[in-house]
N, C-alpha and C positions, 0 to 999 in steps of 0.2 A: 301818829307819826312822831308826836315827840318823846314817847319813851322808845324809839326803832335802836334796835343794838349796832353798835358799832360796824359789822358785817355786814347788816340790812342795808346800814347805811350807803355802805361803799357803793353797793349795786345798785342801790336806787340813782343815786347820784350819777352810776358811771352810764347807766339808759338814759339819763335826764339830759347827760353830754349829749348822748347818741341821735336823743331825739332832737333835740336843738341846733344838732349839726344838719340834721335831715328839714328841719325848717325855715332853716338859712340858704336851701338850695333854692337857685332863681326861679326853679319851674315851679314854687309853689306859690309865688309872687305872679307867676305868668296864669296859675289856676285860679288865684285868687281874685284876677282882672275880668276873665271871662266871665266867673259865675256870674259876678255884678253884671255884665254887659247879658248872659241868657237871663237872668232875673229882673231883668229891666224889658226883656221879652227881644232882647235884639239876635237875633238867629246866626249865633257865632259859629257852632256847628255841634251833633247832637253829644251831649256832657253824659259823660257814666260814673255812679257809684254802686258800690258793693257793701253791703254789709251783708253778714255773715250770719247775723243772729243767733239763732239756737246752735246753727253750727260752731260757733267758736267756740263747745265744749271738746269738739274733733280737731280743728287748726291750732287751738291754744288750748290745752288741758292743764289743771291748773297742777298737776304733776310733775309739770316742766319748768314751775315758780324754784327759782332758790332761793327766795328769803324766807326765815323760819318764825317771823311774829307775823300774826293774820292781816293786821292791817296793814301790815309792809309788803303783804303777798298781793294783795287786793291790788296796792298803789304799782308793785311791782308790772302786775298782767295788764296794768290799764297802758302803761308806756310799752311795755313790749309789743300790745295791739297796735297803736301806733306804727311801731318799726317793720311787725310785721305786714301791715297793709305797706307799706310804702315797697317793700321789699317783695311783695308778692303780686299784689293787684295793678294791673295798669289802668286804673282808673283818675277821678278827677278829684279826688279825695286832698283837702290841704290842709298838712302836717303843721298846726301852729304853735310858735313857739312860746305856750303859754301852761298855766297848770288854772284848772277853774277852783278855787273853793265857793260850794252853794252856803250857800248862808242857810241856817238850822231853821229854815220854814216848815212849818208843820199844819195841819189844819186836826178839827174833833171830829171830820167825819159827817155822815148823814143820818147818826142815830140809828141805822142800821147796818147791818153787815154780812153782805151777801154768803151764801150756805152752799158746798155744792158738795155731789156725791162722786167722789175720787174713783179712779178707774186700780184696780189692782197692777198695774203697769207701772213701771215708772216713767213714763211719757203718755200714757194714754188719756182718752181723752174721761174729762169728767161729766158729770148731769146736774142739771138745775135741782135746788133744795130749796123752791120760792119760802120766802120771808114775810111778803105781799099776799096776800091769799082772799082780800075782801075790799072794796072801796075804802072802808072805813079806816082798813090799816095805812091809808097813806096819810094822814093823820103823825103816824111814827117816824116821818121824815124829816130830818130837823135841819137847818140849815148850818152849814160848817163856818167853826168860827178859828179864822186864823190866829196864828201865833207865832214867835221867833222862840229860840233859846239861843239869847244873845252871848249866852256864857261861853255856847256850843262853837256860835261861830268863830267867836275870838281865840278861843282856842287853835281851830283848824286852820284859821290863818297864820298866826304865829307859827307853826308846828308848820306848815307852808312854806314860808318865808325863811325859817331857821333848815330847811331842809334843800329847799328848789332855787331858793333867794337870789341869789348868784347866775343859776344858770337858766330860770325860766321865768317868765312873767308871771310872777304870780296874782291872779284876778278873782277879784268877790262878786258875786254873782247871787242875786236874789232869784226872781222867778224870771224865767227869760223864754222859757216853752211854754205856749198856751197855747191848747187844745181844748174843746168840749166833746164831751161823748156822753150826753145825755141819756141814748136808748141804752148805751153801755150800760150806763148806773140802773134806769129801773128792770132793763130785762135781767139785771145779776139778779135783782129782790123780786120778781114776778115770774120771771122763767122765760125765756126768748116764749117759744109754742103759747105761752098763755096769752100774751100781748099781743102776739096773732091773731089769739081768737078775739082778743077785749076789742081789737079793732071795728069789730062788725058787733059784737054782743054787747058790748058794753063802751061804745068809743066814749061816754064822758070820764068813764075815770082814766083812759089815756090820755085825755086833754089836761084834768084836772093832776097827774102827774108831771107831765112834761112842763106844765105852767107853773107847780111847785118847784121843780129841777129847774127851769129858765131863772127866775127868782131866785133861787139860792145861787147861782152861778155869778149871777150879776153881783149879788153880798159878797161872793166872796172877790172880785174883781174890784172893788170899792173898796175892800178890805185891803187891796194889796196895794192899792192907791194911798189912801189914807195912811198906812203904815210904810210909805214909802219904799216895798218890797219888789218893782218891778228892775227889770234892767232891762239896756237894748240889746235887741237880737239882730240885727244887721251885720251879724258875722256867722262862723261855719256853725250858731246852733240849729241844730237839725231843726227844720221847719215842716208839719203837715206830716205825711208818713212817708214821705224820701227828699229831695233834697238841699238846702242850705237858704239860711237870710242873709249874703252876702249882697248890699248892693248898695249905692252910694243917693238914692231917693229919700234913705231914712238914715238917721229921724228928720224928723223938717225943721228948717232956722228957726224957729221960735222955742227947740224944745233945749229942756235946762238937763243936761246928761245926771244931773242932781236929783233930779223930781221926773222918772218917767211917768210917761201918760200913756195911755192905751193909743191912742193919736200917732205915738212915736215906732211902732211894733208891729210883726208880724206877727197874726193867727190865724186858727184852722178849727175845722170842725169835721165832723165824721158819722154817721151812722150805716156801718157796713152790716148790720144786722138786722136794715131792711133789702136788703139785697133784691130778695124774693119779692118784695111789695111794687105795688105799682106808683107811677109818679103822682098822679092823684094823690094817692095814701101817703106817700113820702113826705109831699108837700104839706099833708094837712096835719101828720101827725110828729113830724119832729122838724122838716126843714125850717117852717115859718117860726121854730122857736130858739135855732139856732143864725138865722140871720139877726135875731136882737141882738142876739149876742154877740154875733162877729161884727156889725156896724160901725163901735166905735174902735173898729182898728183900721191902720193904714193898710196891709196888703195881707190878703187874707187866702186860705189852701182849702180845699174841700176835696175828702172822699177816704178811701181806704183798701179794703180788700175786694168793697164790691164793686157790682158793673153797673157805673153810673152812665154809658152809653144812651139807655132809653131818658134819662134825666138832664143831661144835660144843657137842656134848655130852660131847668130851671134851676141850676146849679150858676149859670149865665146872669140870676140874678140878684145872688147873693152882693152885698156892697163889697166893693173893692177888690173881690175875686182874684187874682194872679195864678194860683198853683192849683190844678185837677189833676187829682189822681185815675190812672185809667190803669182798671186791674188784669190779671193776666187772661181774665177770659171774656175781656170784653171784645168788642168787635172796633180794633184799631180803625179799619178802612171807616168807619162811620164815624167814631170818634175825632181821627181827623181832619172831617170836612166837618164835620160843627166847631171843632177848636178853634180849626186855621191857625192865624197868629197873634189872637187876641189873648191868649192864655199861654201857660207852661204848659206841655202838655207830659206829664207825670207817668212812665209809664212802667208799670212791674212787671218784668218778664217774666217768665214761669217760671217757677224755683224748679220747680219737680224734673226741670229739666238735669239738674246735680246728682238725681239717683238711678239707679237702676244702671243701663249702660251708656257711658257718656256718649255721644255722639256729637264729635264736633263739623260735621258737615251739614248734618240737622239742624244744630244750634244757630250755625254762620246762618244758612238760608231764612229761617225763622227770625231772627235781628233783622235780617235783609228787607226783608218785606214790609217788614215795620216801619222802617227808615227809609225804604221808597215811598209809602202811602203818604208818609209824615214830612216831605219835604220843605210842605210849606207853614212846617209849627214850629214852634218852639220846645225843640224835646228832649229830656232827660231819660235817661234808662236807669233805677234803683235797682239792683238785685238783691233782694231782702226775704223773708219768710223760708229762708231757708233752714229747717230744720234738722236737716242733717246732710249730709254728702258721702253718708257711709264711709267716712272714716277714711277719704281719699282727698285730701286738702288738695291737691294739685288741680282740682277742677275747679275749682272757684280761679285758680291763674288763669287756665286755657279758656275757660269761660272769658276772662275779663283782655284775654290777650286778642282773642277773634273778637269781641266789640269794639278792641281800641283799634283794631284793623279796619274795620265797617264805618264808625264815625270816624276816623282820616278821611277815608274815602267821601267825606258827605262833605 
């Protein structure tokens, strides 16, 4: 941004107004109450966000950008998304009047580097090209050793500051999203189907996996401590896989906003790629190694695309628990009589509902139900994993306009 031309300039500046004006509006002072009070698990009334995902190449295409330097296009669609969610979605989404620069954290990696075999599509799906192929190859997993380019950062701030300065807060931000996705990493280097089968043929070297991935996770967590790289997330950073760390529990009076600790944050963990497994096997082969991991944090999310329904009561025992994700084809009515209102109850509505033909009477009834079962939880609705909407953006509105209609009504 700091070589952005003189025109670039203007327009970024004059979204920077626009978005600033849209975050001085009281109702985002009034969003930003609630969430803390449903993240605190108090049953304000059910909270909807929308993200768009892979759709935002159909709502916002980047054809529609008018600055003509990349990085000024890039900064340009990050604010227009802003204005356009506020101007489209009726949801609970809060437009802050801030510009994040991430500080140039970087890590070396695992010493491997997962392989897949590309689909001739260009969205299709690809195939495992395992890496992992013998006990002995776990051996080549090397633990990731953090680092900054403190050069990077300073720059992106200044370049920040001399751009937004005036009209946005502009904030530096180390690592503030923490997640673990352990199965993630080894089923990329072994192959989702092989670790299937290692579970019964060979369970020590899944063991002896996931305890090298625990161990390297925790290094790199130490790492980010020791180089003093975390920041607090008790604000709109996306938490777990829908939505936000708004709430006024953290950090706790002893913490120094200078020096955070794990103590001070929310985290989450995720293994949506045992879906298919049983809770036994879940338990044995990645949960018990991702609760290490999430322990030393204040308020912690679990789950993701899968249906952790039949798990749930050992999801119940993760430390510090707050946010469960409950995907779209679990079984709600079950889900929330184990919830109740001890948890968020996190719930992904069917994307797939955005394609083929809309049907907004379908949609209303289907929310409906949910929101009757769920009266006595704490629940959020993300609409996410949307990969596309064929090219008819007005359905993510009317989607998000009958939900804002349904949670009034609750």
């Amino acid at each position: 941004m700091s070589e952005t031309s003189a025109n670039d300039r203007e327009i970024l500046r004059s979204l920077a107004e626009d978005v600033a004006e849209v975050a001085d509006l009281p109702v985002m002072a009034e969003r930003r109450a609630m969430w803390k009070r449903h993240n605190a698990l108090e049953r304000v009334r059910p909270m909807v966000l929308v993200d768009p995902q892979g759709s935002w190449r159909e709502l916002l295409p980047d054809t529609e950008m008018t600055c003509e330097g990349a990085a000024a296009r890039r900064t340009e669609w990050t604010l227009r998304s802003r204005l356009y969610n506020h101007h489209n979605f009726e949801d609970d989404t809060v437009i802050e009047k801030d510009w994040i620069v991430r500080r140039a954290v970087h890590n070396t990696g695992w010493g491997l580097t997962a392989r897949h075999l590309r689909s001739s599509m260009a969205t299709g799906a690809w195939k495992f090209d395992p890496v992992i192929k013998t006990h002995a190859d776990l051996d080549k997993i090397k633990f990731p050793r953090v680092y900054e380019d403190e050069d990077a950062t300073t720059r992106a701030v200044a370049a920040a500051e001399e751009l937004f300065g005036d009209i946005l807060d502009v904030k530096v931000k180390g690592i503030a999203h923490l997640s673990f996705h352990l199965m993630n990493v080894y089923t990329g280097l072994r192959g989702l189907e092989q670790v299937l089968f290692d579970m019964i043929d060979d369970p020590n070297m899944v063991h002896d996996a996931m305890a090298r991935l625990e161990e390297g996770h925790h290094g790199l967590v130490r790492q980010y401590v020791d180089m003093n790289l975390l920041s607090l997330n008790n604000d709109g950073t996306t938490h777990s896989t829908g939505g936000n760390g708004y709430t006024d529990e953290l950090p706790p009076d002893d913490c120094d906003p200078d020096r955070v600790r794990p103590c001070d944050m929310w985290a989450s963990a995720e293994s949506q790629e045992f879906d298919p497994v049983s809770p036994e096997m879940h338990e044995e082969f990645t949960l018990q190694y991702e609760k290490r991991l999430l322990e030393p944090f204040a308020l912690n999310g679990y789950g993701c695309c899968d249906d952790l329904e039949p798990k749930l009561h050992l999801v119940a025992e993760i430390p510090n628990i707050r946010r469960v994700s409950i995907a779209p084809m679990a079984n709600v009515d079950s889900s929330a009589e184990k919830l109740g209102g001890d948890y968020i109850f996190s719930w992904k509505p069917q994307p797939s509902h955005l394609v083929g033909e809309f049907d907004g009477d379908m949609v209303r009834e289907y929310i409906r139900q949910t929101l009757d079962v769920s009266r006595d939880c704490v629940i959020e609705m993300i609409l996410k994993d949307t990969h596309t909407c064929e090219n008819r953006p007005e359905r993510f509105n009317e989607w998000s306009r009958i939900a804002r209609e349904l949670v009034e009504e609750y």
